[in-house]
DRENLUM-953179 format. One record per residue (C-alpha): residue number from 0; residue in one letter; x, y, z. Coordinates in nm, 4 decimals. Example, Ala and Ser with C-alpha at 12.3 -4.5 7.8 and 13.67 -1.06 7.14 Angstrom:
BEGIN
num:residu:px:py:pz
0:A:1.2300:-0.4500:0.7800
1:S:1.3670:-0.1060:0.7140
This chain:
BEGIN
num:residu:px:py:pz
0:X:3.4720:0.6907:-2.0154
1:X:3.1110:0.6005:-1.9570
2:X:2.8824:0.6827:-1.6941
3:X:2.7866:0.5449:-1.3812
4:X:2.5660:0.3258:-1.3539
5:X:2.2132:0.3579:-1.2313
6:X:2.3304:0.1502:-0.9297
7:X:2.6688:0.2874:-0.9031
8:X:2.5028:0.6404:-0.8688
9:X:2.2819:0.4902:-0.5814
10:X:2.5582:0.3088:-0.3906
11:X:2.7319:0.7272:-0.4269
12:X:2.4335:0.8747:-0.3041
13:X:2.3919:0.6448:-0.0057
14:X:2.7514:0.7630:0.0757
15:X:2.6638:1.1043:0.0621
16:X:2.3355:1.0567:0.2814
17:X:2.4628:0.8074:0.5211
18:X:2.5178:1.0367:0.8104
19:X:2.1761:1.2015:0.7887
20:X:1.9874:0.9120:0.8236
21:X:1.7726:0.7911:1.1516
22:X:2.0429:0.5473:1.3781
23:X:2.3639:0.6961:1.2005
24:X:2.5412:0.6790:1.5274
25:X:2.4677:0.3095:1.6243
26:X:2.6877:0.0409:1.4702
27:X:2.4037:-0.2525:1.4374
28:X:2.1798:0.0269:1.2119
29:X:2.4818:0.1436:0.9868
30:X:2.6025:-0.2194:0.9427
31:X:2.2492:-0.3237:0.8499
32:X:2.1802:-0.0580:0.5760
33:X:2.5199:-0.1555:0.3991
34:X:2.4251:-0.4846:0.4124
35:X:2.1117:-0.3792:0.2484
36:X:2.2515:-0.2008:-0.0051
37:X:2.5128:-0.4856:-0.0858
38:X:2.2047:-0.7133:-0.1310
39:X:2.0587:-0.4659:-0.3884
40:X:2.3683:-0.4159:-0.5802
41:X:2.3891:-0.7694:-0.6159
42:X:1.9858:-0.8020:-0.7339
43:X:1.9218:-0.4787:-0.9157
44:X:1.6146:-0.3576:-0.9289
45:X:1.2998:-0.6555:-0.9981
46:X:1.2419:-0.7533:-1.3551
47:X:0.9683:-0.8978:-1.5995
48:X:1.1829:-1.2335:-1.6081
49:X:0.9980:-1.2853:-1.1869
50:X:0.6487:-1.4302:-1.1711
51:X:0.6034:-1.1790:-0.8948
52:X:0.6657:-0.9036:-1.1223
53:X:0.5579:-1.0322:-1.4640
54:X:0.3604:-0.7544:-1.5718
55:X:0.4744:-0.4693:-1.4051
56:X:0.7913:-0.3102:-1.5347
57:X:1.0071:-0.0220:-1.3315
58:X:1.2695:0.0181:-1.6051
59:X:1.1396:0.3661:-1.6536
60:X:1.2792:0.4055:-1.3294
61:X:1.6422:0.4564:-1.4555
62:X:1.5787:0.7112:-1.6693
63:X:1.3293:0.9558:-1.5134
64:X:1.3771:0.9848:-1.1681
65:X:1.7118:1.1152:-0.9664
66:X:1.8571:0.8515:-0.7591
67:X:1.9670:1.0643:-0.5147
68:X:1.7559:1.0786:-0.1721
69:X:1.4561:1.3923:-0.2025
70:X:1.5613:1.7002:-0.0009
71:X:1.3227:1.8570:0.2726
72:X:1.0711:2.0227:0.1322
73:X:0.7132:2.1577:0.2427
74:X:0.3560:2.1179:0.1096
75:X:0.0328:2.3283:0.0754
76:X:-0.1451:2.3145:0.4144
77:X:-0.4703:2.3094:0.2225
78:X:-0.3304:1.9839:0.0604
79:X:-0.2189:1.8168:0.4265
80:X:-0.6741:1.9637:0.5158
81:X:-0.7595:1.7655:0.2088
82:X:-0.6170:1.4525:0.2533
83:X:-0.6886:1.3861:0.6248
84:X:-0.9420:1.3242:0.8099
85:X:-1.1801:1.5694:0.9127
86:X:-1.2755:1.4063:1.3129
87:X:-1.0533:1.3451:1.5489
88:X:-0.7194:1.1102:1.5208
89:X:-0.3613:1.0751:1.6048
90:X:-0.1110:1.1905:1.2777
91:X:0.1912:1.1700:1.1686
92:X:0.2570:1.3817:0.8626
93:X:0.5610:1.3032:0.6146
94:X:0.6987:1.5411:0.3383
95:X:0.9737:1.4170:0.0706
96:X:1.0440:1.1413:0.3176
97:X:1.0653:1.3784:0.6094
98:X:0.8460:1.4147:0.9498
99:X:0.7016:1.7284:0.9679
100:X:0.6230:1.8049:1.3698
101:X:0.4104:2.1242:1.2480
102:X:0.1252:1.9387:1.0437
103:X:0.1213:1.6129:1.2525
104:X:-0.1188:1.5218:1.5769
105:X:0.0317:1.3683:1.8585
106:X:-0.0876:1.5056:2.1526
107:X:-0.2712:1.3177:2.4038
108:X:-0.1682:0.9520:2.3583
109:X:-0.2934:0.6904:2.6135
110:X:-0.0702:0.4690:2.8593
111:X:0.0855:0.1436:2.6886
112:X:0.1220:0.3852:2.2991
113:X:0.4063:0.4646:2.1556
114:X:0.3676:0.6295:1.8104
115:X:0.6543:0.8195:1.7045
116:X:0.8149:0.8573:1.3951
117:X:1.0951:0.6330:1.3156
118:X:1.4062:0.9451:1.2584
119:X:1.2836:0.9794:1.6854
120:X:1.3880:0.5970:1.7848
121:X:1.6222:0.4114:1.9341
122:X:1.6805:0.1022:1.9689
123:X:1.3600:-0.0584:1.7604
124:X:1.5481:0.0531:1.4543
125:X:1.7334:-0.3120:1.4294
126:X:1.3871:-0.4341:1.3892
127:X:1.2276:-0.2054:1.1431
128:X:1.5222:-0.2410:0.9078
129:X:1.5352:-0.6302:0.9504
130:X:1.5393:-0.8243:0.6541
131:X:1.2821:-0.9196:0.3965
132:X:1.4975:-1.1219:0.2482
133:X:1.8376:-1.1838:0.0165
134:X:1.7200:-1.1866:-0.3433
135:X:1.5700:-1.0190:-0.6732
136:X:1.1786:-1.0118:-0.5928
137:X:1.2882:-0.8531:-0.2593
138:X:1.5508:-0.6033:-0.3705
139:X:1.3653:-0.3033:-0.3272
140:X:1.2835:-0.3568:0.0782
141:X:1.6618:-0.4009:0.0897
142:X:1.6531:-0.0605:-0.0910
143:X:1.4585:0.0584:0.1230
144:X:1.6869:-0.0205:0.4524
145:X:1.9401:0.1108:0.3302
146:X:1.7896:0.4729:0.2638
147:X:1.4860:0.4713:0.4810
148:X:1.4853:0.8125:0.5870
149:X:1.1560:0.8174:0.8142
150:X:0.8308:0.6342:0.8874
151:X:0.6088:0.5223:1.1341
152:X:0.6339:0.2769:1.4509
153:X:0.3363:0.2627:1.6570
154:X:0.3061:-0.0221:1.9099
155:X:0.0237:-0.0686:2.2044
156:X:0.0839:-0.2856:2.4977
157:X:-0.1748:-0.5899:2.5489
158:X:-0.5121:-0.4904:2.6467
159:X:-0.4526:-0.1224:2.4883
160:X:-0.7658:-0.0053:2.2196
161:X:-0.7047:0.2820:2.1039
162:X:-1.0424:0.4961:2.0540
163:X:-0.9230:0.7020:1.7760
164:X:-0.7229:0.6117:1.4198
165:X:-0.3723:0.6782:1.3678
166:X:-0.2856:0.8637:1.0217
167:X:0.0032:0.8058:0.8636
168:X:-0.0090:1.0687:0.5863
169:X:0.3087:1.1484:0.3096
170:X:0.3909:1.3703:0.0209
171:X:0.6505:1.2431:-0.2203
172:X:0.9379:1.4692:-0.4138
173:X:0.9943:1.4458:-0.7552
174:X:1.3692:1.2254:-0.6097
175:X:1.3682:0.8718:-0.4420
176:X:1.1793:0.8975:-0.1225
177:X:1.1875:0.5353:0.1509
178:X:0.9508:0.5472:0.4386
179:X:0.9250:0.2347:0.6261
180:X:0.6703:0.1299:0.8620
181:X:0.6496:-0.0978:1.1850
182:X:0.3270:-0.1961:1.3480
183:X:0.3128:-0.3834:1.6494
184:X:-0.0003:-0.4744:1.8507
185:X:-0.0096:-0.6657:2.1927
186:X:-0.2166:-0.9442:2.2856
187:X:-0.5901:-0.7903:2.2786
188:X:-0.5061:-0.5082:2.1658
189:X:-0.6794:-0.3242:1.8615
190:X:-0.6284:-0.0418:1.6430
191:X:-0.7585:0.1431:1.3267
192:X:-0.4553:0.2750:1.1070
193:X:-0.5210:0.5305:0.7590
194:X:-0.2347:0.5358:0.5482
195:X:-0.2420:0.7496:0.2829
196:X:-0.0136:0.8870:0.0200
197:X:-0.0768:1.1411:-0.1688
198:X:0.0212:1.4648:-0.4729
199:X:0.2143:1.7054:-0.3799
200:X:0.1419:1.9310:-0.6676
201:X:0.4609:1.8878:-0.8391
202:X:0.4645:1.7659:-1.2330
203:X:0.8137:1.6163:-1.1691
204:X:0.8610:1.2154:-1.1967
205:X:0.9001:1.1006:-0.8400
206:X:0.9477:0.7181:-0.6981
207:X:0.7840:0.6339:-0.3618
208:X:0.9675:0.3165:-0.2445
209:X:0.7687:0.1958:0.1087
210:X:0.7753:-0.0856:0.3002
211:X:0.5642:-0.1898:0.6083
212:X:0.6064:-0.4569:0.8988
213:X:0.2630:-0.5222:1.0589
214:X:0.2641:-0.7725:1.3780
215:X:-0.0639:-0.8873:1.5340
216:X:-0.0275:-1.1015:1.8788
217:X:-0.2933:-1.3274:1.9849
218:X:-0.6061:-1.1913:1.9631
219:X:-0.5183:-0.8427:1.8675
220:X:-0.7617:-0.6508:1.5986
221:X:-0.6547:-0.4086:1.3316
222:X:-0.7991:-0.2337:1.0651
223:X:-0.5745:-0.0864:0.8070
224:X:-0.7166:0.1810:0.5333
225:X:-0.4624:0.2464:0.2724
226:X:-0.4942:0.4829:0.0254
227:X:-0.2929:0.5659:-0.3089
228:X:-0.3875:0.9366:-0.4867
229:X:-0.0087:1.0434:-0.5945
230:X:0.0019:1.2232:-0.9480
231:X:0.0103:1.0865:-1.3122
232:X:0.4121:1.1004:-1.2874
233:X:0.4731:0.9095:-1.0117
234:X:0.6632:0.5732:-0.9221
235:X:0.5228:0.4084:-0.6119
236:X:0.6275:0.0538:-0.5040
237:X:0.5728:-0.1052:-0.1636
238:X:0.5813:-0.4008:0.0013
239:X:0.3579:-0.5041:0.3315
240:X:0.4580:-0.7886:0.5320
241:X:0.1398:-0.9218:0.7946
242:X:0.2019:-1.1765:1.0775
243:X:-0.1537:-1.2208:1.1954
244:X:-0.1581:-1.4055:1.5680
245:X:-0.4181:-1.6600:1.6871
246:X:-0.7046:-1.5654:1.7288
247:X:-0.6634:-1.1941:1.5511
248:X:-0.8534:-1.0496:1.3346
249:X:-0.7018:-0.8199:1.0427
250:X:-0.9140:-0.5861:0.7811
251:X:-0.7508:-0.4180:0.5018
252:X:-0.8846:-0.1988:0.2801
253:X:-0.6682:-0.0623:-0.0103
254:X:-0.7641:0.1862:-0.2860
255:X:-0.5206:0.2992:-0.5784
256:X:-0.6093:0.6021:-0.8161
257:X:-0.3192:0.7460:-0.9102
258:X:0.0560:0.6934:-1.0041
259:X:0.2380:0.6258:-1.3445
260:X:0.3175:0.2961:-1.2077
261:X:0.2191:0.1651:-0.8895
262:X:0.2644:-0.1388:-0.7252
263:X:0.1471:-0.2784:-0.3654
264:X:0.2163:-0.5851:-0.2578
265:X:0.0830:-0.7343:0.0475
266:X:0.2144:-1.0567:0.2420
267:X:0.0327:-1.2246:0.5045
268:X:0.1331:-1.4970:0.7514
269:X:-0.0950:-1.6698:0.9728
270:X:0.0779:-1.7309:1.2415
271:X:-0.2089:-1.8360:1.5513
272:X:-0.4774:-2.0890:1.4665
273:X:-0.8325:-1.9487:1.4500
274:X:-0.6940:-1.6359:1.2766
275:X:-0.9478:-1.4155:1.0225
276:X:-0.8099:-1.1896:0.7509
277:X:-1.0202:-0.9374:0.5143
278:X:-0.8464:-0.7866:0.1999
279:X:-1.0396:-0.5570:0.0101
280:X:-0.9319:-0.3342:-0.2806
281:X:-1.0482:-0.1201:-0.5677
282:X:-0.8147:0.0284:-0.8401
283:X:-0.8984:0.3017:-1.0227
284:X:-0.7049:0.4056:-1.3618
285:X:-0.7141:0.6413:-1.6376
286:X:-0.4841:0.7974:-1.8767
287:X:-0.1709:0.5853:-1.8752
288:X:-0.1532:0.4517:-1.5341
289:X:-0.0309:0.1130:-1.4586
290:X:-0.1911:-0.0525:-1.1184
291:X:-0.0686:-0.3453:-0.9584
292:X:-0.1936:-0.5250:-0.6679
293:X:-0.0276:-0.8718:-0.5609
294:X:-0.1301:-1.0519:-0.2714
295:X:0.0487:-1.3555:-0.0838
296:X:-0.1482:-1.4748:0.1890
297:X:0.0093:-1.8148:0.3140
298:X:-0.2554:-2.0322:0.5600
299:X:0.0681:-2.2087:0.7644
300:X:-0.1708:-2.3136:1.0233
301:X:-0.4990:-2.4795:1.0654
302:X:-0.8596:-2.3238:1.1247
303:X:-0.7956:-1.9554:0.9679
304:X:-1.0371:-1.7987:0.6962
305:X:-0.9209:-1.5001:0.4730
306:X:-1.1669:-1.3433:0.2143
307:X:-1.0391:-1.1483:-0.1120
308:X:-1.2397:-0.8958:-0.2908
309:X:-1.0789:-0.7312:-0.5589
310:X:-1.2357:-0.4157:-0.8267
311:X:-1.1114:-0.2453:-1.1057
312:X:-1.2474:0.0496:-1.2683
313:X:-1.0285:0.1062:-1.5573
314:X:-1.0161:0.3695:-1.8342
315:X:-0.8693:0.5108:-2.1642
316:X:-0.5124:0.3055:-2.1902
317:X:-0.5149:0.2407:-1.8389
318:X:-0.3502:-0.0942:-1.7690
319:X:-0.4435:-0.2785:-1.3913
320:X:-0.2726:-0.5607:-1.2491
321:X:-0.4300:-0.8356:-0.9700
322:X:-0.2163:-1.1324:-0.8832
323:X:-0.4106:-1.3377:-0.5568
324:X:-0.1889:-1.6406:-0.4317
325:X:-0.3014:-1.8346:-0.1831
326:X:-0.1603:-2.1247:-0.0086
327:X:-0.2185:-2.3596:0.1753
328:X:0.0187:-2.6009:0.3928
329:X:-0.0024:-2.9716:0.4241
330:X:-0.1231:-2.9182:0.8169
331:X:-0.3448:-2.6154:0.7608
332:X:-0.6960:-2.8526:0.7669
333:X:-0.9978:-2.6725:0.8186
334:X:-0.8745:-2.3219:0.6396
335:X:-1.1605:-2.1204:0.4580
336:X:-0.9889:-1.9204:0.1861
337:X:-1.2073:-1.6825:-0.0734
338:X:-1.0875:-1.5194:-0.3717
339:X:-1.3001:-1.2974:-0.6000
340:X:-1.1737:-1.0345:-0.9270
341:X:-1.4215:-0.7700:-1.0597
342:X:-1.3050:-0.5759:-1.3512
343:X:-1.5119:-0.3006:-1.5317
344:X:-1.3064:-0.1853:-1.8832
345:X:-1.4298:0.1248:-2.0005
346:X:-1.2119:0.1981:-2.3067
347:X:-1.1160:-0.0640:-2.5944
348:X:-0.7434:0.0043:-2.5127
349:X:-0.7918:0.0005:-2.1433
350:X:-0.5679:-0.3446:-1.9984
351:X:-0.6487:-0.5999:-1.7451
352:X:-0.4015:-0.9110:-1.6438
353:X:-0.5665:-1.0975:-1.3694
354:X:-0.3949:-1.4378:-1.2048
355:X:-0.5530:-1.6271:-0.9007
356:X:-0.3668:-1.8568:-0.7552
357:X:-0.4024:-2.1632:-0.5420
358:X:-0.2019:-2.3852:-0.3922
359:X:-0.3563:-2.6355:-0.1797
360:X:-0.1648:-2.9006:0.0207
361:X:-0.4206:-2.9959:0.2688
362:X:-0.7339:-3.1885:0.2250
363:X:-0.9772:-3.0389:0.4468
364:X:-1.0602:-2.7018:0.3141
365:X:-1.3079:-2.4709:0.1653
366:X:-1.1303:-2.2982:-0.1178
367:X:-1.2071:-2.0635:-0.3957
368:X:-1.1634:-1.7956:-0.6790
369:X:-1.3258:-1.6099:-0.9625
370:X:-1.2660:-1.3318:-1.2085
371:X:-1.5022:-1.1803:-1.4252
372:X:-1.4559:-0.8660:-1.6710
373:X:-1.6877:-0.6319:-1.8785
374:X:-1.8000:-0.2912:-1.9557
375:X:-2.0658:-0.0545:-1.7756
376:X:-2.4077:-0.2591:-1.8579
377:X:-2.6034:-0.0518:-2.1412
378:X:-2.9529:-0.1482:-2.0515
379:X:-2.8627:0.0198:-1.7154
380:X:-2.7720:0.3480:-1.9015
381:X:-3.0187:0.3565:-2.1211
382:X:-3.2449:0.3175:-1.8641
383:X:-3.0829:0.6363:-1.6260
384:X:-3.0874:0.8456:-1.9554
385:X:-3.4513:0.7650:-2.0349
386:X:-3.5363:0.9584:-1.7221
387:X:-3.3201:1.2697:-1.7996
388:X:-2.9994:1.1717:-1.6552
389:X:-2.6992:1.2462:-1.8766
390:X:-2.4608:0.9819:-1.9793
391:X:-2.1674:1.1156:-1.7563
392:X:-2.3485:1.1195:-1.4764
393:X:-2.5148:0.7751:-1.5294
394:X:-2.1958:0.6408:-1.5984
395:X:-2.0902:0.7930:-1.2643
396:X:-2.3630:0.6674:-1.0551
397:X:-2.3152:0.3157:-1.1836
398:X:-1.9387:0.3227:-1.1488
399:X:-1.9560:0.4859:-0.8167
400:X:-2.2116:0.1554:-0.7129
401:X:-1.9801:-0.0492:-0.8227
402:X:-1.7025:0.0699:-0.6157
403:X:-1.9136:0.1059:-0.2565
404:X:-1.8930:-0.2845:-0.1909
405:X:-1.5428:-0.2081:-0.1049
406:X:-1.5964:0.1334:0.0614
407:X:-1.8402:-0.0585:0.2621
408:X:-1.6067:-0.2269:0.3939
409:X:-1.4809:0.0455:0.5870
410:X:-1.6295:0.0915:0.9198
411:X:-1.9361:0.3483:0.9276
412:X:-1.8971:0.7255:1.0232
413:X:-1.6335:0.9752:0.9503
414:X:-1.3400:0.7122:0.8306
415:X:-1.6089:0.5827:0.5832
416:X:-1.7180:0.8939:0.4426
417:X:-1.2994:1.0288:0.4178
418:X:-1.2548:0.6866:0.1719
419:X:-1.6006:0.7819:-0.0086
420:X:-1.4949:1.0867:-0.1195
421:X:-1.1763:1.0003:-0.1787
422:X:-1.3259:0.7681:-0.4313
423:X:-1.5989:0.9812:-0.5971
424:X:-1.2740:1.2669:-0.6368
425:X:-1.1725:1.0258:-0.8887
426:X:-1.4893:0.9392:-1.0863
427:X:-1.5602:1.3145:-1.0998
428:X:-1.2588:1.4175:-1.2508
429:X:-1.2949:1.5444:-1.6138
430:X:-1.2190:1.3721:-1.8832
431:X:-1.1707:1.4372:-2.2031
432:X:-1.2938:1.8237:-2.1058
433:X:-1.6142:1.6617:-1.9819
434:X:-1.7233:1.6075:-1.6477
């Protein structure tokens, strides 16, 4: 007799789990998240043979990590200091796919806020599990419906700003963890979100699966730091899915340093005419680590402008992904799209696979995209090490001035400094016993 399958031992631990997840009682939820499931039984997980996914490979998936949902767990508090930020903010903390009341921050929040997490709603769970769709290069969102044990939903009325950010911070288990996000922000309303995932110390394989909902009415404003520090043995896949309003402005900032294999893919709709989108990103791998980012931004709508900036610092047999699509419909005149790919390899073995894409069906645009890739310029460390800095450190300097352009890019003071060090963590690191 053989054994189960990798799916058939999902579809048995859903079973088992079913009753302990957020909306168990209501009909709509419990329908939804066996229709999700169906869908993935039907797709499996995403393979090589997509475009989407032609360089990134989860197969490893199957073998390493339990399918079964992670158990509650705890982390070091000194961990939950390290990763957040130091000011003040609102926080929601998440451990092995669990809220934890004890670590999180929500006293205090203004009229026209609701920021809870999602095992305390009601009835917006419908919407947070809705669809991403019915086939192979969405499977794992439908995964993630059917086992999303927690997340975050934070919504503001119109006119609300909140003066503070909102943290959204989670620890993964070395098991299958879903959290899944909804965002929603009224007409004028603005908001600065950190989310951040992070090690929780344990040398175990472990597979993040997240996906994220982000809704921006007319004239709303939201910036959206996201960073990616989970250890050398995890999985981490996600999928964010933007509908930017007219008028609205949203600025992204993504940095990845960590993760066996880790994926983030970000979709964004224009939705409103005279809407502006910023998508910045650094990656940052060493050892083994696979990095993907893919981006679909479609311009559906005329007069928008979105701007891509894209770096890779990548080491020893480190291996980074960047797939950019753009398009751009037949009635979206006037749209201002920019693309640009920076790649530093450090190593001879260290990987790059880089593919812009446009697709332009209008005539009245200003498109574009570029990708270039090299190694830290010598004349520049010669020239440090002629004035008595050491190679390491020159090397760090250099690769540390590299990365600010995107750090910049996150607004000035304490939320700035939080993604700065979270950077230069990673360019200190030792390697090879040398610092």
């Amino acid at each position: 007799m053989s054994a189960p399958s990798f799916i058939d031992r999902l579809s048995a631990a859903h079973q088992s789990a079913a009753a302990s997840l957020p909306g168990a009682a209501q009909p709509e939820v419990t329908a939804r998240r066996q229709a999700a499931l169906d869908s993935f039984r039907r797709h499996g997980l995403p393979t090589a043979r997509l475009e989407a996914w032609k360089f990134t490979s989860l197969t490893g998936l199957e073998r390493q990590v339990p399918p079964q949902p992670a158990n509650e767990g705890s982390v070091d508090p000194a961990r939950v200091q390290a990763a957040t930020l130091p000011g003040d903010s609102f926080r929601l903390v998440f451990v092995n796919g669990r809220f934890d009341a004890a670590a999180s921050k929500l006293a205090g929040l203004p009229k026209g806020v609701r920021l809870l997490p999602l095992s305390q709603a009601g009835p917006e769970l419908p919407a947070v599990l809705a669809s991403a769709g019915d086939d192979r290069a969405t499977s794992l969102a439908e995964l993630n419906a059917a086992f999303a044990s927690d997340g975050l939903l934070l919504q503001l009325d119109d006119g609300v700003a909140l003066d503070r950010p909102v943290e959204l911070v989670a620890f993964g288990a070395p098991a299958l963890v879903n959290l899944r996000h909804l965002v929603r922000l009224g007409h004028k309303a603005e908001a600065t979100l950190v989310e951040s995932y992070r090690d929780a110390g344990s040398a175990e394989t472990g597979w993040n699966n997240i996906a994220a909902g982000i809704e921006l009415a007319e004239g709303a404003k939201l910036t959206h730091i996201r960073l990616q520090g989970e250890s050398a043995a995890t999985y981490h896949a996600a999928l964010g899915r933007v509908s930017v309003g007219a008028q609205a402005r949203y600025a992204h900032v993504s940095v990845q340093a960590g993760g066996r294999v880790a994926r983030h893919e970000l979709q964004v709709e224009f939705a409103g005419r005279d809407a502006e989108v910023d998508i910045q990103g650094l990656v940052l791998a060493r050892g083994s680590s696979h990095v993907d980012h893919t981006l679909r931004l479609h311009h559906a709508v005329p007069d928008c402008r979105s701007n891509q900036l894209f770096k890779h610092v990548v080491d020893d047999q480190g291996h980074a992904v960047f797939q950019g699509g753009i398009r751009v419909a037949p009635h979206a005149q006037k749209t201002d799209a920019q693309q640009l790919s920076r790649t530093l390899l450090l190593a001879d073995r260290a990987q790059i696979d880089t593919k812009p894409e446009l697709e332009i069906l209008a005539d009245d645009v200003k498109c574009s995209h570029g990708a270039s890739i090299g190694d830290v310029d010598a004349q520049q460390l010669f020239y440090m090490q002629a004035r008595g800095i050491s190679v390491a450190e020159a090397r760090r300097l250099l690769l540390s001035g590299f990365a600010y352009e995107v750090v910049s890019a996150v607004p000035e003071g304490a939320l700035r400094d939080h993604v700065e060090a979270f950077v230069e963590a990673w360019l200190v690191q030792e390697k090879d016993g040398q610092a």
